[in-house]
C-alpha positions as CSV (number, residue, x, y, z in Angstrom):
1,X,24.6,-35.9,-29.7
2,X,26.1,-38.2,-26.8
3,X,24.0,-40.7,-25.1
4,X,24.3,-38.8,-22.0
5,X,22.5,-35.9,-23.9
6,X,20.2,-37.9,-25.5
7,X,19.2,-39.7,-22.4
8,X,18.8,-36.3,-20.7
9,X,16.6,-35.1,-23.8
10,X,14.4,-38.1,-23.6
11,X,13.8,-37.5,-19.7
12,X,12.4,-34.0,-20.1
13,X,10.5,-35.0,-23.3
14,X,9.2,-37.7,-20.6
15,X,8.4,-35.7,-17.8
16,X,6.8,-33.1,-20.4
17,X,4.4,-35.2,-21.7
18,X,3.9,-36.7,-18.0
19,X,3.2,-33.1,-16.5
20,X,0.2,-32.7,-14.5
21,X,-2.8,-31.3,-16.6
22,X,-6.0,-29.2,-14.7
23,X,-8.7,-28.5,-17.0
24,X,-9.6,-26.1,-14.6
25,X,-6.6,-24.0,-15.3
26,X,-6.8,-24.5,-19.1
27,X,-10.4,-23.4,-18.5
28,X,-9.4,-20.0,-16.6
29,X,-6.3,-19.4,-18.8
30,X,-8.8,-19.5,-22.0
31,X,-12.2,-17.5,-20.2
32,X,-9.3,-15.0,-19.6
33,X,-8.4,-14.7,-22.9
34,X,-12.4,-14.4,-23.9
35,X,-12.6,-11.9,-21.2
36,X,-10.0,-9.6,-22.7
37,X,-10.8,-9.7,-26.2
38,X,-14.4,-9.1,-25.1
39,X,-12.8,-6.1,-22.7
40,X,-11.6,-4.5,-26.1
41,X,-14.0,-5.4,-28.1
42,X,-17.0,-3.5,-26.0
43,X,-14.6,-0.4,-25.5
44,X,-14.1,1.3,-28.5
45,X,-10.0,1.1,-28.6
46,X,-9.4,3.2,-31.8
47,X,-5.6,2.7,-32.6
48,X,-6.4,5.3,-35.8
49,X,-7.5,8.1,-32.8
50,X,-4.2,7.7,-30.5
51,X,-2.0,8.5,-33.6
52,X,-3.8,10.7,-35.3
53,X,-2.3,13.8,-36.4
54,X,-4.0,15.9,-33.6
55,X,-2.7,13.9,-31.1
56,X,0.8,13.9,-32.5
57,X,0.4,17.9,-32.9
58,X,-0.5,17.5,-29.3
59,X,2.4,15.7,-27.7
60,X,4.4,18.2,-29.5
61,X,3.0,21.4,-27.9
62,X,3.3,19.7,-24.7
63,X,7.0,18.8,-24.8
64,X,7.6,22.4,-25.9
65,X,5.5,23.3,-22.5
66,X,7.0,21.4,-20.0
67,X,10.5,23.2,-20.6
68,X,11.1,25.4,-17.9
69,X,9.3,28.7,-18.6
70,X,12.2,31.1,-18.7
71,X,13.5,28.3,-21.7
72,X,10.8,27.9,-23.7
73,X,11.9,29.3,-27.7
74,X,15.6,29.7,-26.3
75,X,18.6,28.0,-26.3
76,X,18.9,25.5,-23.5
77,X,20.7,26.8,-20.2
78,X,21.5,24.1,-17.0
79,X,22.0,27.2,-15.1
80,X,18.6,29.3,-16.0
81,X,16.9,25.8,-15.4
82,X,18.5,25.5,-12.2
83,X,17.8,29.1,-10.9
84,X,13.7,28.5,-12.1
85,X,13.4,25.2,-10.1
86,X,15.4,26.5,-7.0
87,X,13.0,29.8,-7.0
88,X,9.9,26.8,-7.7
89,X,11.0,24.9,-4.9
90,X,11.3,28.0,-2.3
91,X,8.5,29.6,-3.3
92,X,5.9,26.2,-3.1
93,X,7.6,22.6,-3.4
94,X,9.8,23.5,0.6
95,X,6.5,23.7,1.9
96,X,4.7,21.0,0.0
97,X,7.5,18.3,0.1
98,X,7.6,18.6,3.8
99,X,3.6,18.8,4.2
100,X,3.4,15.5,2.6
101,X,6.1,13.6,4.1
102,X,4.5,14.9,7.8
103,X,1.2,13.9,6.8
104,X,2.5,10.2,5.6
105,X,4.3,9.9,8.6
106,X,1.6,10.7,11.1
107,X,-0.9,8.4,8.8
108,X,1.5,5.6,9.5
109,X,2.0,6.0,13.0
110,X,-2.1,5.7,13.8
111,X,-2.3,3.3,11.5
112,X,0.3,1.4,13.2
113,X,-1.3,1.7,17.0
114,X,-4.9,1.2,15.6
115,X,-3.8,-1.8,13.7
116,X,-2.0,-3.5,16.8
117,X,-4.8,-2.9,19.1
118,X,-7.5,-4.8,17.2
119,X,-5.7,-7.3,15.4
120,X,-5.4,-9.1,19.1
121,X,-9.4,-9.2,19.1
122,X,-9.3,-10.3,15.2
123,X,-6.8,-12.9,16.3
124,X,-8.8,-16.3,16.1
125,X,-6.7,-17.4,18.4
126,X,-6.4,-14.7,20.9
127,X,-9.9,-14.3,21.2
128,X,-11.4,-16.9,22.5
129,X,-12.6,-18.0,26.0
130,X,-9.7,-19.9,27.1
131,X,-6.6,-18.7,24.4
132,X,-4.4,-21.3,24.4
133,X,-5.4,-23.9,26.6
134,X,-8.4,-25.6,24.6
135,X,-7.9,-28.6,26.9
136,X,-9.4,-27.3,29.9
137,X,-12.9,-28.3,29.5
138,X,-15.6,-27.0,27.4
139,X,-16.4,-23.1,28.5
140,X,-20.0,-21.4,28.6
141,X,-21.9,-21.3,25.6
142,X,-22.3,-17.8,26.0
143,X,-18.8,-16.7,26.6
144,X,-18.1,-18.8,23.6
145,X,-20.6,-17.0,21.8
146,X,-19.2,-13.6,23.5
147,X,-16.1,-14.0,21.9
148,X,-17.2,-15.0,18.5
149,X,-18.5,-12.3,18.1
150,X,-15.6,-10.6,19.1
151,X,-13.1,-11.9,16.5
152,X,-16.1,-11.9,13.8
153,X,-17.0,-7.8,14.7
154,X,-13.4,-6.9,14.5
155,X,-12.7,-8.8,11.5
156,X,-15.6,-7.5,9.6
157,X,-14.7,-3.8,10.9
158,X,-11.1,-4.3,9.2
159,X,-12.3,-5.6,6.6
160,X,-14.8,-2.6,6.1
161,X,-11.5,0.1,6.5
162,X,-9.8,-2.3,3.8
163,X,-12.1,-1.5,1.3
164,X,-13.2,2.0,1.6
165,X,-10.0,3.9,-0.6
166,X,-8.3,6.5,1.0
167,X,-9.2,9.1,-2.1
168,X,-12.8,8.2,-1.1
169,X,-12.5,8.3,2.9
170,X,-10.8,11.8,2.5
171,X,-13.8,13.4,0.2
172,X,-16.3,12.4,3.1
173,X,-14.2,13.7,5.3
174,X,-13.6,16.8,3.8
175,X,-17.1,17.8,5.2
176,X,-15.7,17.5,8.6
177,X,-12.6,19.1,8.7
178,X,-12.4,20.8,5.3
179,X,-9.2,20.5,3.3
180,X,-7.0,20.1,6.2
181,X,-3.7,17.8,6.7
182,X,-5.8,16.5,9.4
183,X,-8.5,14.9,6.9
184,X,-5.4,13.0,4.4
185,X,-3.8,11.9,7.7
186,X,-7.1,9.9,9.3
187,X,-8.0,8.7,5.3
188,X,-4.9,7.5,5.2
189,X,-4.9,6.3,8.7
190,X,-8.0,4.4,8.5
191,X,-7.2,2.4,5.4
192,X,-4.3,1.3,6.8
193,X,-5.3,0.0,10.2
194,X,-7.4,-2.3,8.1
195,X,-4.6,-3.4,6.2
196,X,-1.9,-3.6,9.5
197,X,-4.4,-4.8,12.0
198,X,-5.3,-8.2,9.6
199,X,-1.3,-8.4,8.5
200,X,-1.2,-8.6,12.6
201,X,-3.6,-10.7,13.4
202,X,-2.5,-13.2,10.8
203,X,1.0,-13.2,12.8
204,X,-0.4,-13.5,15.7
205,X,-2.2,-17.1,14.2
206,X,1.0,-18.2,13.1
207,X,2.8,-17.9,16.6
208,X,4.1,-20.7,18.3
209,X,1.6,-22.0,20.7
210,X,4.3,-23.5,23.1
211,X,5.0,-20.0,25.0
212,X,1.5,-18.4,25.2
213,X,0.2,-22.1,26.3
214,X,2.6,-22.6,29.0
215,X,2.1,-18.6,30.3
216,X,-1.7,-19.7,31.0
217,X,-1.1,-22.6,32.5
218,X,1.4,-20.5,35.0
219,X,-1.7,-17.8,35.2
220,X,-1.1,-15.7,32.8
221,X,-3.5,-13.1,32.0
222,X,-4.8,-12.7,28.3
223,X,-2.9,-9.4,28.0
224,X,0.2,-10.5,29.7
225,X,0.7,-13.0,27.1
226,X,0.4,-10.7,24.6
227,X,3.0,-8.2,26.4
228,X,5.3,-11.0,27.2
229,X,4.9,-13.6,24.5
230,X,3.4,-12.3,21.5
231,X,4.7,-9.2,21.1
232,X,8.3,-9.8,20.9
233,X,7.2,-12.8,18.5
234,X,5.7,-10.6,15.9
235,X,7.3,-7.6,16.2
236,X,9.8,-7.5,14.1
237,X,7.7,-8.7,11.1
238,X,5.2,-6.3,12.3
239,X,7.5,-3.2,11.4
240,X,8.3,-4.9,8.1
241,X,4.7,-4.4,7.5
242,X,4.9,-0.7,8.9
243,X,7.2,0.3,6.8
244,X,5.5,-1.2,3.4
245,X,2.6,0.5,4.2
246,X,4.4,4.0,4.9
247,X,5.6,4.1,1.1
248,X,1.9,4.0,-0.1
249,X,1.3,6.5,2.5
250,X,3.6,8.3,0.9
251,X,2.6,8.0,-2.6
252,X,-1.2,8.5,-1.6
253,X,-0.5,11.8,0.6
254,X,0.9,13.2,-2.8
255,X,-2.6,12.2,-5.1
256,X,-4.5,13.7,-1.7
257,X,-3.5,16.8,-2.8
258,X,-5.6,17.1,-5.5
259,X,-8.7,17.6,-2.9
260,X,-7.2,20.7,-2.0
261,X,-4.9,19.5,0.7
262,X,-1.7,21.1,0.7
263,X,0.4,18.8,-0.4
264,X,2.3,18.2,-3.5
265,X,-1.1,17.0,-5.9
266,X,-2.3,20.3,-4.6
267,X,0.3,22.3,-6.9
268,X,-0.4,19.4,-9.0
269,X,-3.4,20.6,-9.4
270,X,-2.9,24.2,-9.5
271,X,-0.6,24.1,-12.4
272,X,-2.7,21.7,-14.1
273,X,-5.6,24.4,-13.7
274,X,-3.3,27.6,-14.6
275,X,-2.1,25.5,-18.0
276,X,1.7,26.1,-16.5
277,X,2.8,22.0,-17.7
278,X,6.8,22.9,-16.4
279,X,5.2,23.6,-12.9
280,X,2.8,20.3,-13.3
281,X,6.0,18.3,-14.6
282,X,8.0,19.9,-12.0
283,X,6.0,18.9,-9.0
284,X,5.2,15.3,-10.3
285,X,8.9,14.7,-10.9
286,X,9.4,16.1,-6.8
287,X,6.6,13.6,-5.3
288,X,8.3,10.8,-7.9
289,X,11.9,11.6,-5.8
290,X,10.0,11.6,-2.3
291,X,8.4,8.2,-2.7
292,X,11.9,7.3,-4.3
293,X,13.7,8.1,-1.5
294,X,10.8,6.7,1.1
295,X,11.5,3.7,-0.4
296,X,14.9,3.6,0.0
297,X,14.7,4.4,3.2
298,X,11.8,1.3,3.8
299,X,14.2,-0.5,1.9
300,X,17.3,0.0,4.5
301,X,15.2,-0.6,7.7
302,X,13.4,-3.9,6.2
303,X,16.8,-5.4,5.6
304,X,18.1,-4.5,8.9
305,X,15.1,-5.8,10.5
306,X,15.4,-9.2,9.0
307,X,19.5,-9.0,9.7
308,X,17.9,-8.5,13.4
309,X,15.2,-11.1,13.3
């Protein structure tokens, strides 16, 4: 070896042995460990069951079943296959393909105005007595006090809608509205103004003080700074944000389904119940494409949105 690569060997062996050292992480790496060994430990995990001869004689039937019906004991055939999922597709997935991209979009779009309106309340800077211009002089206890409580009430609320799971929110509302696109649209719309009205309010935080400031000190009004300042500001990372969220409304308005909701988990379900596994296959495969292609699309607009920004 050179000097030159033993001198560089000698620096990282120097630097290794001079590497920071947290006993706190050491300590959380090795409780992890404990945790997941007691995890298996306490659950039963029987390797012998999952590769046992029954479940082997199980996978089998069920890759025989998920052959398109007209194929199942013959000969495969691209054309047979394609005729059975064209007639599939007519007959249920049009309908179902289309109910859950409508219902993802709608779920977005509340989500999106509900999530802009309150995160300027669940701003910390935003709502206060005087935004922006801390300097004039101490305000009222009780307007302080007024808009506390505010920020805190909004907060909370978002936080609330963040953790209630849209599968959850759309079974109580089923006893409202029934199994209605209307009940996976306001699920999905409610969890997600959580989620976009504390992504926004975060932005809003992070503005750049210097233009909202000088607004008030011209006389600005609290929501003219917001129409004129802070809404161009955050905009465009705003929509990122939008369109992240509309792939899981995507995703979710397909498992929806299964409560009956016309979607694609609805067929889901149906063929799950009927025992026909090509129609079950068939329709997961069709929800897998949609959220495959939402996310390409997401994908396009997020670049061109930070080409923009």
């Amino acid at each position: 070896m050179s000097d030159r690569g033993t001198q560089s060997a000698a620096t990282i062996e120097s630097q290794w042995r001079e590497r920071p050292r947290d006993r706190f992480v050491r300590a959380s790496l090795g409780a992890a460990l404990v945790l997941m060994l007691a995890a298996w430990l306490a659950g039963g995990y029987d390797w012998g069951d999952l590769l046992s001869e029954r479940r082997a004689a199980n996978l089998q039937r069920f890759v025989q079943e998920i052959r398109p019906h007209p194929l199942q004991g013959e000969p495969w055939d691209w054309g047979v296959a394609w005729r059975w999922s064209s007639d599939l597709f007519e007959a249920k997935g049009r309908q179902a393909v289309g109910a859950t991209v409508a219902i993802s979009l709608a779920a977005i779009v509340l989500a999106a105005l509900g999530g802009a309106l309150l995160a300027l309340p669940a701003a910390r800077n935003f709502a206060l007595s005087e935004p922006f211009l801390a300097a004039l002089g101490e305000p009222p206890r009780a307007r302080r006090w007024l808009w506390k409580g505010v920020a805190t009430t909004t907060r909370a609320g978002l936080m609330l809608l963040r953790a209630m799971p849209e599968y959850v929110v759309a079974f109580l509302l089923l006893a409202v509205w029934g199994p209605t696109p209307w009940t996976a649209v306001l699920a999905l719309a409610l969890h997600n103004i959580g989620i976009l009205g504390r992504l926004g309010a975060e932005s809003i935080e992070n503005v750049e003080r210097r233009g909202p400031r000088s607004l008030r000190s011209l006389g600005a009004s609290r929501m003219q700074i917001a129409a004129w300042n802070i809404a161009p500001e955050i905009w465009p990372r705003y929509l990122l944000y939008i369109f992240y969220r509309w792939e899981t409304c995507v995703r979710e308005a397909t498992v929806l389904g299964l409560l009956g909701i016309v979607s694609l988990g609805f067929w889901i379900d149906d063929a799950r119940a009927r025992g026909h596994a090509d129609e079950m296959v068939y329709f997961v495969l069709l929800g897998a494409a949609i959220v495959l292609v939402g996310d390409w699309v997401s994908s396009l607009a997020r670049a061109a949105l930070r080409r923009w920004g």
